[in-house]
N, C-alpha and C positions, 0 to 999 in steps of 0.2 A: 504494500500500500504506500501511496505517496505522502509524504508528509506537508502539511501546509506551514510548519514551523519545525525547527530543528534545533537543538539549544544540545551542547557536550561538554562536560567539564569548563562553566563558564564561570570566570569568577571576576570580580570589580570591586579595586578600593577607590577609597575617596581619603586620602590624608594613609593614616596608618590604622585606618577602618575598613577591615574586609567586608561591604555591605553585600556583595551577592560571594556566592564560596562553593563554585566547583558543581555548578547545578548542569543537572542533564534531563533530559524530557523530549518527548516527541508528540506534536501535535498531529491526529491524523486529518485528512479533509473533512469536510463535513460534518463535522459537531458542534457543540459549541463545550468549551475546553474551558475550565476557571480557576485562576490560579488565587486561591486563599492565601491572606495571612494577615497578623496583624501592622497597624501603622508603624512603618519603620521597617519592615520585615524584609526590604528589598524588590517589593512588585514593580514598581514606578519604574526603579533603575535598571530591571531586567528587561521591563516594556520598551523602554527607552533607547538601552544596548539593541533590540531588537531591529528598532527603524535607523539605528547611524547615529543617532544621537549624544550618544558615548561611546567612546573607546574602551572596548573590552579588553582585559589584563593578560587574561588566558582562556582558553579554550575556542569554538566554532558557534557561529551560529548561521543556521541558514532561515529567510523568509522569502516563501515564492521560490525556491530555489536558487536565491541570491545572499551572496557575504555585505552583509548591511556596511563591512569594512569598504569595499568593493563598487557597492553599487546604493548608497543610501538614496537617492532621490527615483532612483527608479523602483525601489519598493514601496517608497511613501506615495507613488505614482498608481500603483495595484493596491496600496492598504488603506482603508478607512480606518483612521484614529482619531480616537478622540481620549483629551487629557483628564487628569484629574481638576487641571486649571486651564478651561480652554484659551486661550487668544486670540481675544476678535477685536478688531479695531475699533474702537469706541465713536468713532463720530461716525461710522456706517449707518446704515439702516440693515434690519433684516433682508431686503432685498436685494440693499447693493452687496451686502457682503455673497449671496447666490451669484450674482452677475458676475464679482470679482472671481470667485472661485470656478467660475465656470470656464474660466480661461485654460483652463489648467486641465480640462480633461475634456472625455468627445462629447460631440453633441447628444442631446438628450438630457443632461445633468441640470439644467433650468427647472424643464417640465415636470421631473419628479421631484426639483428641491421645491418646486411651487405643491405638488401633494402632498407633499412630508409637513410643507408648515400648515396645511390646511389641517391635517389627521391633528397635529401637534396644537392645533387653534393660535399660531400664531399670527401676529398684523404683521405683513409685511413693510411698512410703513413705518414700523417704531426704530427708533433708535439704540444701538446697541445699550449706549453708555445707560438709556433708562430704564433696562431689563434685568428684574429679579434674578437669583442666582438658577435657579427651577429653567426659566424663561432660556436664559444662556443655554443652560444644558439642551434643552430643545432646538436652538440652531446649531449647536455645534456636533449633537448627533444628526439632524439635517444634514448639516454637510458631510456629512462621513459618510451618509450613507446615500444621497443621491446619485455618486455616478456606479451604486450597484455592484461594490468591491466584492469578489471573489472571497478575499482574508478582512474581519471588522475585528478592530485590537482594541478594546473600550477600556479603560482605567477608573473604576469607582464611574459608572457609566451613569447609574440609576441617582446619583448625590443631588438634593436639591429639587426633584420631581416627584409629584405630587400624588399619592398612591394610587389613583386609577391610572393614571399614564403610566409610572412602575411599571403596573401590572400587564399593561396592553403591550408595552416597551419590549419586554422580556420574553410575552407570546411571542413578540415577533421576530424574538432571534431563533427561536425554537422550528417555525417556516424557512425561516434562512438557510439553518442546516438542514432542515429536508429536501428543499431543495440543492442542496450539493453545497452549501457556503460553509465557509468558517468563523467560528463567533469565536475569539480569545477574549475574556474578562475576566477584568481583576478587579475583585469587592471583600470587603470582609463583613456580608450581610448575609448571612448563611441562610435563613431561610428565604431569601430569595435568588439564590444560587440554588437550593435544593430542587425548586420546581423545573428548573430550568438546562444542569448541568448535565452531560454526556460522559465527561471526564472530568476530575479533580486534582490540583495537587495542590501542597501545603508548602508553603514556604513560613519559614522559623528561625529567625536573625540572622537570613541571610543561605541557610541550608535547608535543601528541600526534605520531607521528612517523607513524605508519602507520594506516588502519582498511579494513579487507576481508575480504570469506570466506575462511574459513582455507583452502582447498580451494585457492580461484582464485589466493588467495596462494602458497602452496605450488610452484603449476604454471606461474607467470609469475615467480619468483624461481630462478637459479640459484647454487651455489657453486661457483670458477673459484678452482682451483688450478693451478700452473705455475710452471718455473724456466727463467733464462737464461744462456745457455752464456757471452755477455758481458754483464753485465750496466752497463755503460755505454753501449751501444747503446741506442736509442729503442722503444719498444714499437710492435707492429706498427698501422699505421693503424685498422685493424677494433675495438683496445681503445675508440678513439677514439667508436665508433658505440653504445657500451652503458651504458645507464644504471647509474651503481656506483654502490651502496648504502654498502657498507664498504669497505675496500681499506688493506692492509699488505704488509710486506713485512719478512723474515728472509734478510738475505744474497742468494744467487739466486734464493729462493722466494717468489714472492709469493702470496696469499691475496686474494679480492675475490667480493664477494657481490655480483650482479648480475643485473640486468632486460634483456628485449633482446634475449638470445642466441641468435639464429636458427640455424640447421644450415649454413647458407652462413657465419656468423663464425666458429663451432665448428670448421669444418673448415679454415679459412685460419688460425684459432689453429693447430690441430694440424700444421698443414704448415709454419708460418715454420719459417726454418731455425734462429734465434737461440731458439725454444722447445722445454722435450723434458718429460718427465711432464707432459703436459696433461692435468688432469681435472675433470669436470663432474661436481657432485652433485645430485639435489633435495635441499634443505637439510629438517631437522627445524624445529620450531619454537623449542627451545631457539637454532639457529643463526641463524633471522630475527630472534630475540628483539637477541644479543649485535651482529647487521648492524643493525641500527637504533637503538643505545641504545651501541654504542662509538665513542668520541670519530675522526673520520678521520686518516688519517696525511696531515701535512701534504707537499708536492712535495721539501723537503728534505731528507725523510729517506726517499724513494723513490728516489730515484738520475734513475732518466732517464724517470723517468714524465712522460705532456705536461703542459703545465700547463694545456692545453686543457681535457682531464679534470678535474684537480682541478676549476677553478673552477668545472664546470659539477655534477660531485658536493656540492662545497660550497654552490652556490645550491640545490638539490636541498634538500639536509637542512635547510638554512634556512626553505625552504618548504613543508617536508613536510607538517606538521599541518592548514594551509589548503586545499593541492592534494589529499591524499589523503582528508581529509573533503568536501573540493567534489566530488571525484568521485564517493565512493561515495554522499554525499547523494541523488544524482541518482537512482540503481540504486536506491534505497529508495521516493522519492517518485511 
């Protein structure tokens, strides 16, 4: 399969701050693909590295099948972007800024930037400089999206828009990819990336932690709640056999988000005699989000959890970014 975005061992400092670190990921066509994480996490800068806009430190990136090194203006020529801070010239009108930008690309890009403000209710006629932040965001996804880009790169796309627009907004990136496009977004609004997302990855000060169908993720992660009658006794062998994501623990209760959990663990959870409210949830995406981006709880402040466990969770999260982009690489290519 071809990819619409290509990202390999990419990493970007700014001073003697590594803000992106060694990220790898492959965007296939047609989905729409959303990279989480929190403010500061490195989206912006990776978005950015993307279109030429910064010089990357180390590694590859291709979009469109072009080195942004290489060929920046000719990808920003096939991509619809739009920032987290768009820039639109203040003394324009909504329409001249359409006119001005329509230079720039083929004919037709008027006709549908005049749809898009109609769906979006905007006056052609107003003046940048007097438009709501909401308002802004509606022309400057206008623009991105009038001359019909194959690849839309949206950054915190939805900021500022008003929730029925949201909601109509997002339907209609969900059409785009049916029809063959590609939506890349970056938000850290999880459940409005849940309704919407094909693919996820996690980005986490700068290191990517997770990237998978959100579907397949969803249905190969569990959340494992449970409390112990002693809680100085050992945890039963079986915790031993599951890959933990997250894992805390409040007095007898502990909390752990996990891979793994076959119907034979599950049921030997439920039976030790040392455990009692055993429960199993599929997690939301807000809760994959908080399992892979909160700091783990170290063995000392678990009581008698093995240490087996930690160290094998802590190698885990350490090598998250490489193993879980080496794998899904593979599924893409």
């Amino acid at each position: 399969m071809i990819s619409a975005i290509h990202v390999q061992d990419v990493s970007k400092r700014f001073g003697r701050r590594k803000v992106v670190d060694q990220v790898t990921f492959e965007v296939p066509q047609g989905v729409v693909f959303a990279l989480l994480g929190e403010n500061g996490a490195g989206k912006s800068t990776l978005i950015r590295s993307m279109l030429g806009y910064h010089k990357i430190d180390g590694g590859h990136i291709e979009v469109c099948g072009l080195d942004p090194r290489d060929s920046p203006l000719e990808i920003r020529r096939r991509v619809g972007y739009v920032s987290d801070a768009p820039g639109l010239y203040e003394w324009m009108t909504i329409a001249q800024a359409g006119w001005y930008a329509a230079g720039f690309y083929p004919p037709g890009f008027l006709k549908t930037y005049g749809q898009l403000l109609y769906e979006f209710q905007l006056p052609p006629d107003a003046k940048i400089r007097d438009l709501s932040k909401g308002m802004r965001a509606k022309v400057a996804l206008s623009l991105a999206m009038a001359f019909d880009p194959q690849l839309l790169i949206l950054d915190e796309p939805t900021s500022g828009l008003d929730p029925l627009v949201r909601r109509s907004f997002l339907e209609s990136m969900i059409d785009r990819a049916a029809a063959g496009q590609t939506v890349f977004l970056s938000s850290h609004q999880m459940h409005e990336v849940e309704r919407v997302a094909d693919w996820v990855a996690i980005l986490h000060e700068g290191k990517l932690q997770i990237v998978a169908p959100l579907e397949e993720l969803k249905s190969s992660v569990r959340v494992l709640n449970f409390a112990m009658r002693d809680p100085l006794l050992a945890l039963p062998p079986e915790f031993d056999q599951l890959d933990i994501v997250h894992q805390s623990q409040a007095g007898r209760t502990h909390h752990a988000i996990v891979r793994g959990l076959t119907p034979a663990i599950e049921a030997a959870l439920v039976q030790h005699v040392n455990l009692f409210e055993v429960k199993v949830v599929r997690p939301n995406l807000e809760e994959l989000y908080l399992g892979f981006t909160q700091p783990l709880t170290a063995p000392s402040q678990l009581g008698s959890v093995g240490s087996s466990a930690w160290s094998r969770v802590a190698g885990d999260r350490v090598d998250a970014s490489s193993s879980a982009a080496k794998s899904n690489s593979s599924e893409v290519a």
